[in-house]
py3Dmol code that shows the C-alpha trace and the ligand (Angstrom):
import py3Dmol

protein = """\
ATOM      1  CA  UNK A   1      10.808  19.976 -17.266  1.00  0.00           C
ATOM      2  CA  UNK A   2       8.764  21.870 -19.867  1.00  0.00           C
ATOM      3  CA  UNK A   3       5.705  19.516 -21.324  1.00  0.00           C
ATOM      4  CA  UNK A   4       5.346  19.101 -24.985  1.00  0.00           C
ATOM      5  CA  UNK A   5       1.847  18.866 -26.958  1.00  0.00           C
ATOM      6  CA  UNK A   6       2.518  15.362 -26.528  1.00  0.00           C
ATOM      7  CA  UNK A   7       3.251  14.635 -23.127  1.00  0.00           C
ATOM      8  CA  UNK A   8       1.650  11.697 -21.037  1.00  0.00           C
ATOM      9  CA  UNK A   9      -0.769  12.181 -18.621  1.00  0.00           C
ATOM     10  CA  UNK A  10      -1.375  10.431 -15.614  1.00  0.00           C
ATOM     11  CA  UNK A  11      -2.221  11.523 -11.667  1.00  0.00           C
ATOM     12  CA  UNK A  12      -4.162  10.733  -8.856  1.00  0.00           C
ATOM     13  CA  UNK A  13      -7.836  11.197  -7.331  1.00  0.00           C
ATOM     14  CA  UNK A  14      -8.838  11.505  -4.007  1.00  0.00           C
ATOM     15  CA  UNK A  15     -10.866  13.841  -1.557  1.00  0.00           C
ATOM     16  CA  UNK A  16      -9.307  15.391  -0.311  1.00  0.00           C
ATOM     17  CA  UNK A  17      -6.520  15.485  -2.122  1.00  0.00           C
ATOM     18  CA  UNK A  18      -3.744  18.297  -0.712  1.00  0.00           C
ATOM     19  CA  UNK A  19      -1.574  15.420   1.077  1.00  0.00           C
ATOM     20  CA  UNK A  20      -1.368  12.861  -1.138  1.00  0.00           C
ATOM     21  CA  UNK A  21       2.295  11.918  -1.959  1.00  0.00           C
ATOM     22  CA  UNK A  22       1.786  10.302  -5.051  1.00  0.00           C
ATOM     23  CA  UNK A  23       2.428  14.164  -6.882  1.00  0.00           C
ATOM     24  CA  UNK A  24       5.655  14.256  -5.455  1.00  0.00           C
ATOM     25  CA  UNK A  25       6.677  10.758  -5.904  1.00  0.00           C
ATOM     26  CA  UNK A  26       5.676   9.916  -9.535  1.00  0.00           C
ATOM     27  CA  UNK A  27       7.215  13.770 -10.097  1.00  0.00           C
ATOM     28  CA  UNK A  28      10.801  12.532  -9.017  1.00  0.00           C
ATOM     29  CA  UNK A  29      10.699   9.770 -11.668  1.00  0.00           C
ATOM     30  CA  UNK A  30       9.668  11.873 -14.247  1.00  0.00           C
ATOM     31  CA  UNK A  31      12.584  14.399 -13.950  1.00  0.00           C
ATOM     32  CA  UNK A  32      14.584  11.636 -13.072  1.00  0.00           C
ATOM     33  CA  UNK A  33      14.093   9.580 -16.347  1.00  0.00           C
ATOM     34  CA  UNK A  34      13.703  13.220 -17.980  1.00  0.00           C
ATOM     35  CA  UNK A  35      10.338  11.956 -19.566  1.00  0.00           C
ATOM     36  CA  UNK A  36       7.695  14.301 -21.275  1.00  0.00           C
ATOM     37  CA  UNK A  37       5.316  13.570 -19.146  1.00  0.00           C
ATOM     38  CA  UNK A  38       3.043  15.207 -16.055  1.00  0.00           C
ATOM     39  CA  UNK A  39       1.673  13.525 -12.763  1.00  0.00           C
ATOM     40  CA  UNK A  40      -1.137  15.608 -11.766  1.00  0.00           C
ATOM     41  CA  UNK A  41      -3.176  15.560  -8.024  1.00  0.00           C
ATOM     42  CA  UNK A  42      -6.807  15.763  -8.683  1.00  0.00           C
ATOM     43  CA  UNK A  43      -9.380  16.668  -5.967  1.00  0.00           C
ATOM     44  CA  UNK A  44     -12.350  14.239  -6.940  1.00  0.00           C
ATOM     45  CA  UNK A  45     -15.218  14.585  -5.001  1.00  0.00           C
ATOM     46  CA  UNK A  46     -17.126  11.119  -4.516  1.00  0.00           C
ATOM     47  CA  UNK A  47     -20.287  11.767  -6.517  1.00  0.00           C
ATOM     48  CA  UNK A  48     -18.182  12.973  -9.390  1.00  0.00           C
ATOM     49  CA  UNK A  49     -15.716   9.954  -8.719  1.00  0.00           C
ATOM     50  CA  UNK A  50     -17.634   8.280 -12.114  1.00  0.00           C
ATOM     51  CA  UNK A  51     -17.530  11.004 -14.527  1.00  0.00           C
ATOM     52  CA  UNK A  52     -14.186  11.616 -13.638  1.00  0.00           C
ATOM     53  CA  UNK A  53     -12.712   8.291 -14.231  1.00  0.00           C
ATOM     54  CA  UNK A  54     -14.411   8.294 -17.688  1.00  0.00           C
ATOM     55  CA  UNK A  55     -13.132  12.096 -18.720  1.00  0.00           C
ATOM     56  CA  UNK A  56      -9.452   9.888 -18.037  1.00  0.00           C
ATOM     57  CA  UNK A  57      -9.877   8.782 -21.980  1.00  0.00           C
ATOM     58  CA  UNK A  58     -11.663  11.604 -23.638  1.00  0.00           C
ATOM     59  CA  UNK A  59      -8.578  13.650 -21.946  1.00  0.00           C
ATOM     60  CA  UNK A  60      -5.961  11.563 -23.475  1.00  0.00           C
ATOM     61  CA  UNK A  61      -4.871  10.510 -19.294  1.00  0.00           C
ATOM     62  CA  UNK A  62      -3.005   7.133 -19.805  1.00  0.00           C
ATOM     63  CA  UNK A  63      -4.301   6.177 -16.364  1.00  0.00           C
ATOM     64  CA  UNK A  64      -4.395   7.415 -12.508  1.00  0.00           C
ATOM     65  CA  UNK A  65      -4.203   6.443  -9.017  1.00  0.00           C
ATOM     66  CA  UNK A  66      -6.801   6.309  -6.509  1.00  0.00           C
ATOM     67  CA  UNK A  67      -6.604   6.909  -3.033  1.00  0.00           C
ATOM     68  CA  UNK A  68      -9.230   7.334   0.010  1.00  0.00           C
ATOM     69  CA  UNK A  69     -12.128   7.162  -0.650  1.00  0.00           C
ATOM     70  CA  UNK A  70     -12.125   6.072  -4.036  1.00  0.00           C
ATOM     71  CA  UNK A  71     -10.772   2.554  -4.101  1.00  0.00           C
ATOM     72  CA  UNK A  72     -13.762   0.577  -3.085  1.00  0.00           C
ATOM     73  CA  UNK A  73     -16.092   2.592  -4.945  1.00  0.00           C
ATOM     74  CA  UNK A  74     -14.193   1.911  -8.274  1.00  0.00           C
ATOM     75  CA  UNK A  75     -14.322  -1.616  -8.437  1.00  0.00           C
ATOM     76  CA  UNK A  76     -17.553  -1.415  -9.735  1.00  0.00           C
ATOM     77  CA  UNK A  77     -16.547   1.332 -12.622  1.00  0.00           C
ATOM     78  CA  UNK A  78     -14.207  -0.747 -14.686  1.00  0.00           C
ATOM     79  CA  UNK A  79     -14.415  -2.241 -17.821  1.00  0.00           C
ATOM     80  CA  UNK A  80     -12.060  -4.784 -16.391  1.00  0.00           C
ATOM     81  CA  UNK A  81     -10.679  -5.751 -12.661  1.00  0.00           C
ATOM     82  CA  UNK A  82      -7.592  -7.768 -12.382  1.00  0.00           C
ATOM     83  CA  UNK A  83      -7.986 -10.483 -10.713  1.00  0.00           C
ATOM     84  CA  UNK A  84      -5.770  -9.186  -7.012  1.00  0.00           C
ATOM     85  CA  UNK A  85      -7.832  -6.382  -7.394  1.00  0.00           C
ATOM     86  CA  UNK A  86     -10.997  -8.163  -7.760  1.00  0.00           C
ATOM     87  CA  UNK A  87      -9.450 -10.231  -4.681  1.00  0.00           C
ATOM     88  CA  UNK A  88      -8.800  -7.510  -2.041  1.00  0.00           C
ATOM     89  CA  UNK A  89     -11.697  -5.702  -3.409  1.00  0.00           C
ATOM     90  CA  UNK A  90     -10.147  -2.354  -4.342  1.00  0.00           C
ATOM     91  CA  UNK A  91      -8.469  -0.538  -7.057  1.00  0.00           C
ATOM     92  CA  UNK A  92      -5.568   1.867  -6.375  1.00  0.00           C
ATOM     93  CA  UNK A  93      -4.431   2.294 -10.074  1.00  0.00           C
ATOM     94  CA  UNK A  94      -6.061   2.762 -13.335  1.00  0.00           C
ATOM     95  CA  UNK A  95      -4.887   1.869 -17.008  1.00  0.00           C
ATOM     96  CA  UNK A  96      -6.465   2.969 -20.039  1.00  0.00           C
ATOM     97  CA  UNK A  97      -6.825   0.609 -22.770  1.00  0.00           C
ATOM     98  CA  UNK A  98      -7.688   0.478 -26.656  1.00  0.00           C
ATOM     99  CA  UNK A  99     -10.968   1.954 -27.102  1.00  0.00           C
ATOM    100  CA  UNK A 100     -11.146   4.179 -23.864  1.00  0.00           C
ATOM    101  CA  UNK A 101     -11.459   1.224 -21.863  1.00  0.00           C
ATOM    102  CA  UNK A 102     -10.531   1.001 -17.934  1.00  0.00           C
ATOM    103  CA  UNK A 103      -8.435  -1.501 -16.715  1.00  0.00           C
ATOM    104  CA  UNK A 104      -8.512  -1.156 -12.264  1.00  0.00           C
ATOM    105  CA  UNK A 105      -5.414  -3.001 -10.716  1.00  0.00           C
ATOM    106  CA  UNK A 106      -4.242  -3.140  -6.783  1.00  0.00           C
ATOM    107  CA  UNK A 107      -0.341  -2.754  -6.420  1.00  0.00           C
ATOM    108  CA  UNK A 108      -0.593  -1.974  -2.976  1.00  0.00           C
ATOM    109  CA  UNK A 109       0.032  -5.779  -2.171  1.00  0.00           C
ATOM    110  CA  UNK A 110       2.653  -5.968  -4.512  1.00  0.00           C
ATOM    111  CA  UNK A 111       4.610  -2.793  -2.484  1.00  0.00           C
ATOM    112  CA  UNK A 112       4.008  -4.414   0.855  1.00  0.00           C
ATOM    113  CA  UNK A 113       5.974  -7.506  -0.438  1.00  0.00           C
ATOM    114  CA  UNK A 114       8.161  -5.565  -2.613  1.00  0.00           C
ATOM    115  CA  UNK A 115       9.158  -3.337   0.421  1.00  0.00           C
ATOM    116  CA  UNK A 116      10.174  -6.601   2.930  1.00  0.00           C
ATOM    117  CA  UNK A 117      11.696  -7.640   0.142  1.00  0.00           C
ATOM    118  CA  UNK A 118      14.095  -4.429  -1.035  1.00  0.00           C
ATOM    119  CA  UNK A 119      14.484  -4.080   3.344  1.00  0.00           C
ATOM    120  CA  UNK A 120      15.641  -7.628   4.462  1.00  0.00           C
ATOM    121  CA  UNK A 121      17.973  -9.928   2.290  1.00  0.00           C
ATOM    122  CA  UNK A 122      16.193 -13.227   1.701  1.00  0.00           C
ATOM    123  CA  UNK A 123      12.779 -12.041   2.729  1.00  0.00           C
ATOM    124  CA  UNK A 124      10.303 -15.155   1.870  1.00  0.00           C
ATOM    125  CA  UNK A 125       6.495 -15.464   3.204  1.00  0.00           C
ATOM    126  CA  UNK A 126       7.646 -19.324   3.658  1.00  0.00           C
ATOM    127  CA  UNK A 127       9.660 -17.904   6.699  1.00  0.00           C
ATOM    128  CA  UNK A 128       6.600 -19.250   8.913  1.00  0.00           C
ATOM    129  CA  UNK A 129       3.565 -17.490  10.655  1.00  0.00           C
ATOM    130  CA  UNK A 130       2.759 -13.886   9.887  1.00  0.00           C
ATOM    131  CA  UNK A 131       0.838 -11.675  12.540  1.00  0.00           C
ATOM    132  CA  UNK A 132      -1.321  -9.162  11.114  1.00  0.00           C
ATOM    133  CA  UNK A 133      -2.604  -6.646  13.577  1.00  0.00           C
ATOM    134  CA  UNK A 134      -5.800  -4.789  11.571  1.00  0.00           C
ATOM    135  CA  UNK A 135      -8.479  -5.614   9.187  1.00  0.00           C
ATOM    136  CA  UNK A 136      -9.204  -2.576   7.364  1.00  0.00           C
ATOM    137  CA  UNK A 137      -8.577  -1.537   4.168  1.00  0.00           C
ATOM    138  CA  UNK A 138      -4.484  -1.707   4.055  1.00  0.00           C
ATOM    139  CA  UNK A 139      -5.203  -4.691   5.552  1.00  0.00           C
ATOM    140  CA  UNK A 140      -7.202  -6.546   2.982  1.00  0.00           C
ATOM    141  CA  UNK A 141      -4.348  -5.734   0.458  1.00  0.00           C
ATOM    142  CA  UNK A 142      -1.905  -7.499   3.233  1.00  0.00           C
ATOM    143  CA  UNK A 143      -3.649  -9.926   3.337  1.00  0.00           C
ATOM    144  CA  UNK A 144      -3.773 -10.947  -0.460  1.00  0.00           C
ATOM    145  CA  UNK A 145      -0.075 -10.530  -0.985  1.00  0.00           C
ATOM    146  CA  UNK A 146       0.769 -12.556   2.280  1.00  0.00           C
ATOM    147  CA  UNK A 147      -1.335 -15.721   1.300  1.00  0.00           C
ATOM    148  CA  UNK A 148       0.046 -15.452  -2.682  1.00  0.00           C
ATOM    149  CA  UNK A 149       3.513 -14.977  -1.190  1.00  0.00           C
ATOM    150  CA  UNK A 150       3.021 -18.557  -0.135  1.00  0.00           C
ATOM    151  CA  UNK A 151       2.666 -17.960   3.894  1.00  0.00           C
ATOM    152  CA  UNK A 152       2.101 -20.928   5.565  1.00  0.00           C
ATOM    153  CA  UNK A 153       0.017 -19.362   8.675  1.00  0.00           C
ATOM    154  CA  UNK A 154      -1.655 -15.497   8.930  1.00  0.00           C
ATOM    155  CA  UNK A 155      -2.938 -14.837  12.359  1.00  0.00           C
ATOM    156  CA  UNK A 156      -5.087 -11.897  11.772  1.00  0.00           C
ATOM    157  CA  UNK A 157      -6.133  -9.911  14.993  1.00  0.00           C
ATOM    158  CA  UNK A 158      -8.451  -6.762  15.083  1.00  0.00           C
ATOM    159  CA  UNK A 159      -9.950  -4.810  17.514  1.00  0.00           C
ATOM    160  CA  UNK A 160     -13.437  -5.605  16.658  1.00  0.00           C
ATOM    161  CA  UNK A 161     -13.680  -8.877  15.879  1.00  0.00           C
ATOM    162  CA  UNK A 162     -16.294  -9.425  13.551  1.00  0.00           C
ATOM    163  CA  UNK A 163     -14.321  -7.604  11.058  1.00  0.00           C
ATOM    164  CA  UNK A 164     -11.614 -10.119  11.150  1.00  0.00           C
ATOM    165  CA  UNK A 165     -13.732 -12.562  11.063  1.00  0.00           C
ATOM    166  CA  UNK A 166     -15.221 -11.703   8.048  1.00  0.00           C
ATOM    167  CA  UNK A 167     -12.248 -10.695   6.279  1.00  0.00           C
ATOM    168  CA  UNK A 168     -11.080 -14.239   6.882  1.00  0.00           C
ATOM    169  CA  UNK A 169     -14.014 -15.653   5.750  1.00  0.00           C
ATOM    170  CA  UNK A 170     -13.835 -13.449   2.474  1.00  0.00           C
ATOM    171  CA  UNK A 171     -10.346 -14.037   1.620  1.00  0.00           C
ATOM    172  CA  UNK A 172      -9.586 -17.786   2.834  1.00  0.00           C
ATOM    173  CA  UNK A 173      -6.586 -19.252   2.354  1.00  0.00           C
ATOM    174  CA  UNK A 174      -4.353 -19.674   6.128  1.00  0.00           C
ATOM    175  CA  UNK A 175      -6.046 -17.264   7.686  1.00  0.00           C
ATOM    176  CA  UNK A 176      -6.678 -17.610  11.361  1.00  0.00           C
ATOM    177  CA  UNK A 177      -8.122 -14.880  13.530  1.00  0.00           C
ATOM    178  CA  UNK A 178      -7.087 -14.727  16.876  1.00  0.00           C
ATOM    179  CA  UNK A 179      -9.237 -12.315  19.918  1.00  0.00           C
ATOM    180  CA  UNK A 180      -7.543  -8.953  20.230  1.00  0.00           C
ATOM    181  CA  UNK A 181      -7.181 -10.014  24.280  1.00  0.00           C
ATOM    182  CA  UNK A 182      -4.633 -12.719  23.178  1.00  0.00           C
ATOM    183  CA  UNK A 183      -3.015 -10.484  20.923  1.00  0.00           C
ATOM    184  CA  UNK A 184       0.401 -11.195  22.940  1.00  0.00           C
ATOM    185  CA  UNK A 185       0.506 -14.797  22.631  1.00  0.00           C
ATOM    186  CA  UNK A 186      -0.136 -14.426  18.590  1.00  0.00           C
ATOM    187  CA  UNK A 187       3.321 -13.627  18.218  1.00  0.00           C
ATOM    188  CA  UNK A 188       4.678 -16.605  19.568  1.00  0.00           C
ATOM    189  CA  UNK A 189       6.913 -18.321  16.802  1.00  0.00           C
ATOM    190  CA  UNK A 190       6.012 -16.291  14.499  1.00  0.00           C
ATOM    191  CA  UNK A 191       8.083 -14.773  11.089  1.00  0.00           C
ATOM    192  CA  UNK A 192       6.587 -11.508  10.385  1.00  0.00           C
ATOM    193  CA  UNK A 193       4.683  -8.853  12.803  1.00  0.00           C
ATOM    194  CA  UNK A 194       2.525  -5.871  10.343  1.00  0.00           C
ATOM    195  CA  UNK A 195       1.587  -3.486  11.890  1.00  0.00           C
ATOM    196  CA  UNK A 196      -1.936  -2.567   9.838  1.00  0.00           C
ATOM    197  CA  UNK A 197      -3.809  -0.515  11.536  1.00  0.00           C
ATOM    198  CA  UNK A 198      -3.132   3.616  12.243  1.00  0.00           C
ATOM    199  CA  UNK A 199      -1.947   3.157  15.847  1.00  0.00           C
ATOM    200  CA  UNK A 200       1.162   4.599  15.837  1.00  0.00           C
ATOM    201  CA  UNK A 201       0.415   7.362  13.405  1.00  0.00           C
ATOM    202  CA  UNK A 202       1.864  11.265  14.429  1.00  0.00           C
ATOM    203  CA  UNK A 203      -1.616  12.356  16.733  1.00  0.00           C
ATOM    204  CA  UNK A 204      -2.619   8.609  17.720  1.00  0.00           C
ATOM    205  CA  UNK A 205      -1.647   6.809  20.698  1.00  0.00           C
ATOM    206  CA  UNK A 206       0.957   3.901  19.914  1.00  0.00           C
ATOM    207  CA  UNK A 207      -0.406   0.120  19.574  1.00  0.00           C
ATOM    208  CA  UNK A 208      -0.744  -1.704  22.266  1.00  0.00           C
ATOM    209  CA  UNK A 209       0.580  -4.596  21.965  1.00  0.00           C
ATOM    210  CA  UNK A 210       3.413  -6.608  24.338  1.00  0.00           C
ATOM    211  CA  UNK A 211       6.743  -7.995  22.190  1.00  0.00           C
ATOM    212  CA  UNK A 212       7.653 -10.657  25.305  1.00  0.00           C
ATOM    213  CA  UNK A 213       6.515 -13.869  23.348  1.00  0.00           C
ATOM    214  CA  UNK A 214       7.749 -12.151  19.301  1.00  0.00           C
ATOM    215  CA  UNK A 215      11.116 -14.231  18.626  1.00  0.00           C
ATOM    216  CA  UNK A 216      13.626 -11.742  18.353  1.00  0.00           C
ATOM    217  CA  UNK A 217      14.662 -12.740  14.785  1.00  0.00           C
ATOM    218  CA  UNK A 218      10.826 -12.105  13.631  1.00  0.00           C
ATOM    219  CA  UNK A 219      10.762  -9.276  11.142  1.00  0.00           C
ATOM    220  CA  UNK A 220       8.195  -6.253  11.992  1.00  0.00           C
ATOM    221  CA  UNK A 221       6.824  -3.891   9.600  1.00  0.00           C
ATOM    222  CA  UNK A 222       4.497  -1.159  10.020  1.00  0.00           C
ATOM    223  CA  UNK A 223       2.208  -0.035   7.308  1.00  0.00           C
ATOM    224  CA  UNK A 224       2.429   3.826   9.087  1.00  0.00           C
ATOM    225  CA  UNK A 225       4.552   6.168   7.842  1.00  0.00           C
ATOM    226  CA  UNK A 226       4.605   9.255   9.498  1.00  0.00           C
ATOM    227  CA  UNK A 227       6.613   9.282  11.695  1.00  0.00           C
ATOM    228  CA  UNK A 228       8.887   6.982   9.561  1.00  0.00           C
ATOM    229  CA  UNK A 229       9.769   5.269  13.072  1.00  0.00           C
ATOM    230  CA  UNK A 230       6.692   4.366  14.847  1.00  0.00           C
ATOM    231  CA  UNK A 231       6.854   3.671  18.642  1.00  0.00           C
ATOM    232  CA  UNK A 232       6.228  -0.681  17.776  1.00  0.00           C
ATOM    233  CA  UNK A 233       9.024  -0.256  14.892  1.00  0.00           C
ATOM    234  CA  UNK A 234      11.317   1.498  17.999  1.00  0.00           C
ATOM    235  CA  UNK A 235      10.552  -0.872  20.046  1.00  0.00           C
ATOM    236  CA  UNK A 236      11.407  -3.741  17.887  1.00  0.00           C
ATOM    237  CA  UNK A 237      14.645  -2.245  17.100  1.00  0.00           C
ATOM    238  CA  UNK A 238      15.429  -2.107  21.367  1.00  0.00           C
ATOM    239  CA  UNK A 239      14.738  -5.663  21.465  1.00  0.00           C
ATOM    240  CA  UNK A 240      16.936  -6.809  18.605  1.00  0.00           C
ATOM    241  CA  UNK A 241      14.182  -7.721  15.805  1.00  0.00           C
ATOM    242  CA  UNK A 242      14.692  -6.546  12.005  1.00  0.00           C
ATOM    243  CA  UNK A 243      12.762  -3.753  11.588  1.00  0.00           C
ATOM    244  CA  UNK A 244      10.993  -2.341   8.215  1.00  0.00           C
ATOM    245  CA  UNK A 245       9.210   1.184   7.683  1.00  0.00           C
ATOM    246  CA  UNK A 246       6.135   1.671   5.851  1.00  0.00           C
ATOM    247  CA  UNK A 247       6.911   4.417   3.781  1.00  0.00           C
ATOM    248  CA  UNK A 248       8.974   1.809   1.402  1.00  0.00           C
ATOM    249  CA  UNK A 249       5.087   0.289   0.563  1.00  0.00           C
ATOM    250  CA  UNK A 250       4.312   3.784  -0.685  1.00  0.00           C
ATOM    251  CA  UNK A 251       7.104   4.190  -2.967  1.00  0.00           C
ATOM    252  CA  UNK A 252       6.797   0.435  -4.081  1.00  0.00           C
ATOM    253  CA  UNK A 253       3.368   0.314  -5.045  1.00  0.00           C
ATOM    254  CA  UNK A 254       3.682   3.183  -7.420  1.00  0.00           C
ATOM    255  CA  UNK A 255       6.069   1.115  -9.559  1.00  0.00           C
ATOM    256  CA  UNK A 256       4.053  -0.870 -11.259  1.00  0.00           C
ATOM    257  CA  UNK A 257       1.415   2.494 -12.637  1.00  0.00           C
ATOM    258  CA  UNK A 258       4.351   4.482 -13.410  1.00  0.00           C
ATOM    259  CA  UNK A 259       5.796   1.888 -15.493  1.00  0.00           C
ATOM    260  CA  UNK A 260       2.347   0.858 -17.727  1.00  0.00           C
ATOM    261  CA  UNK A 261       1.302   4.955 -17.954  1.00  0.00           C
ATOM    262  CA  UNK A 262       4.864   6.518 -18.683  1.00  0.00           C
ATOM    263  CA  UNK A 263       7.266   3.349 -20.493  1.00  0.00           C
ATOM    264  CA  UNK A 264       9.966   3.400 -18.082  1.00  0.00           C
ATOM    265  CA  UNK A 265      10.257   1.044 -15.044  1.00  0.00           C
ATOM    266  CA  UNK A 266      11.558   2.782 -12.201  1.00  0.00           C
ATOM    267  CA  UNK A 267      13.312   1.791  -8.851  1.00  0.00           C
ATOM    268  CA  UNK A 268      13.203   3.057  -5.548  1.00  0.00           C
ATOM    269  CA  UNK A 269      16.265   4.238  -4.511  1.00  0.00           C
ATOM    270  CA  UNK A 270      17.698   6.698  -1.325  1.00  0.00           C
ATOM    271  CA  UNK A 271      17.304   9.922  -3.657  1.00  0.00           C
ATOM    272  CA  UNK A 272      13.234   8.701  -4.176  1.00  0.00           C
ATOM    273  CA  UNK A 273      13.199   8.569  -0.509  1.00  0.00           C
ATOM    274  CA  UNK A 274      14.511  11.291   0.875  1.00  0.00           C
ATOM    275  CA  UNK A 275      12.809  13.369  -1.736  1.00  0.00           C
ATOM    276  CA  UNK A 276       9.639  11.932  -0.805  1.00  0.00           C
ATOM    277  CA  UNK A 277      10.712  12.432   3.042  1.00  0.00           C
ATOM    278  CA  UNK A 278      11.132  15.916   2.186  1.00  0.00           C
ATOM    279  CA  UNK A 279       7.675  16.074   1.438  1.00  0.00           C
ATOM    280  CA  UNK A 280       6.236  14.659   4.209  1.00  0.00           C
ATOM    281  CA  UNK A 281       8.270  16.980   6.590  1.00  0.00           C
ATOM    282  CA  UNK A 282       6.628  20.041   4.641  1.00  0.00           C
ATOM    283  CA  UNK A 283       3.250  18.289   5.718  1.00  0.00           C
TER     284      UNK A 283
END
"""
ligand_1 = """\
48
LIG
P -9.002 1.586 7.993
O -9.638 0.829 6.881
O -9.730 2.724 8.612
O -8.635 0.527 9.170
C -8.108 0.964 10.386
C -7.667 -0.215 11.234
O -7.079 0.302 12.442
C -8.804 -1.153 11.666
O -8.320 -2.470 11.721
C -9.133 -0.619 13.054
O -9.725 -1.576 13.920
C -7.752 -0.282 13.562
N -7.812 0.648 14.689
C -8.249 1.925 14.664
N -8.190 2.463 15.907
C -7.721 1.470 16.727
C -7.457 1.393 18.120
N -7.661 2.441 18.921
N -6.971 0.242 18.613
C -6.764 -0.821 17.810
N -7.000 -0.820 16.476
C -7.487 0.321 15.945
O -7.584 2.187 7.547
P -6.592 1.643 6.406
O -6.960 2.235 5.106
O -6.495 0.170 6.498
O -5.213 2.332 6.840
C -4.554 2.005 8.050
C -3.240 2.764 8.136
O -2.367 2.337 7.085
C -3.365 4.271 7.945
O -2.523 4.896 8.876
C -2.870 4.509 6.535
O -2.301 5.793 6.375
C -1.816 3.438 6.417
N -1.554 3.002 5.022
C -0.266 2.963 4.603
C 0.021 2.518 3.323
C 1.446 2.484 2.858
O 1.666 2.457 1.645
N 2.424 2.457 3.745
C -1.013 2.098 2.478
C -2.328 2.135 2.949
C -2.587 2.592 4.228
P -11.343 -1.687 14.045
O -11.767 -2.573 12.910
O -11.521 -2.282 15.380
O -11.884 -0.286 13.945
"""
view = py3Dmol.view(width=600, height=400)
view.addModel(protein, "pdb")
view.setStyle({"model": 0}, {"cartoon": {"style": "trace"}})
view.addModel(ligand_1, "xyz")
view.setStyle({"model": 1}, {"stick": {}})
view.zoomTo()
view.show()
């Protein structure tokens, strides 16, 4: 659609920045709600991450996203941090306020939830335990959402232990971490498996992790997207267990940005998808 003089701005910064989604996501609402507006992909390299969120107001940007390896690094260059942001200790979307100021938010708890939520009728974190294989960043944000979404027990489990340790330690709430030997017997009884680390990811070996004890009405998600239908989401599926991919985390955390920068609150539909798969195919 052709831009006017007074079209809203928005995009995202990362480094690098060529296979971000985001462009080809937030572009799909735009022509879909037929707004005068651009999404723009923005190559930010990290020493210039500063300057660049600041040129967001003199520019007349309503706001951006932020992807790897900018969201821990911007926590400390707001004006203000929500308080989830603050929380999981990253910011993955930016508003601009009266005045120039920056507002940093963190949606991408808010699309994990959304995502079980849009997948599997019902979907409540009271179910009972959640399993959460990883502690990295995705994780943190899991995390977060998990605990506010009122689950009663999060067995966290990471390969290197420390770093679930002190993830647990940092966020509180049910969090119990369990050794990555007994990673197995986590899933006994338990409502919801998540998948949060990359294993599974096109190029890396699958997780390794044994479904025996995972009752076969547990629901398991996996953060990984590409391919849509990781080998633990297949496997899953063999065994009888709901299964939800990750790419529906993706399209639901962008809701929230895309709503505040451009007016109009979208949805994520089958069209979003697939033109979003079509994307990632061209990848
Ligand atoms: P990260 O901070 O680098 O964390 C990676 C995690 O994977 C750590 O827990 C790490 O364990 C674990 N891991 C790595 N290699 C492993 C192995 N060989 N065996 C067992 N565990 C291993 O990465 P991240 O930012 O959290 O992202 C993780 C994945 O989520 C990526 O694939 C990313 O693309 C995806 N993601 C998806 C969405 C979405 O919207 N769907 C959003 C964010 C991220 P150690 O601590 O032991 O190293």
């Amino acid at each position: 659609m052709t831009l006017t003089g007074n079209a809203k701005k928005a995009g995202v910064m990362g480094w690098p920045i060529g296979h971000s989604l985001s462009p080809a996501l937030h572009g799909y609402w735009l022509r879909h709600h037929r707004i005068d507006g651009a999404y723009v992909p923005m190559g930010v390299r990290p020493e210039h991450l500063a300057a660049a969120l600041r040129a967001l107001p003199v520019l007349g940007f309503a706001g951006c996203n932020l992807t790897i390896p900018h969201k821990e690094a911007a926590l400390g260059l707001m004006d203000r941090v929500d308080p989830v942001a603050r929380r999981i200790g990253a910011v993955n979307t930016v508003l601009v306020g009266a005045e120039g100021m920056l507002e940093g938010r963190n949606t991408d708890g808010f699309g994990f939830i959304e995502n079980l939520r849009g997948a599997i009728a019902g979907w409540t974190g009271r179910r009972g335990p959640a399993v959460v294989i990883g502690a990295g960043g995705a994780a943190r944000a899991i995390l977060v959402a998990l605990i506010d979404a009122g689950a009663p027990e999060i067995r966290l489990v990471n390969r290197t232990e420390a770093r679930a340790a002190a993830l647990a330690t940092e966020i509180g709430g049910p969090i119990r971490t369990i050794v990555w030997q007994r990673r197995g017997m986590a899933l006994r009884e338990a409502a919801l498996l998540v998948n949060a680390t990359n294993r599974g990811m096109t190029g890396e070996a699958a997780l390794d992790l044994p479904l025996d004890d995972l009752p076969q009405e547990a629901v398991v998600t996996d953060i990984v997207y590409a391919p849509l239908e990781t080998p633990l989401l297949a496997a899953a599926r063999r065994r009888g267990n709901p299964v939800v991919d990750g790419l529906g985390m993706l399209l639901h955390q962008a809701r929230p940005g895309f709503a505040a920068w451009f007016g109009v609150a979208p949805s994520v539909t089958p069209a979003l998808r697939a033109a979003v798969m079509e994307s990632l195919a061209r990848e």
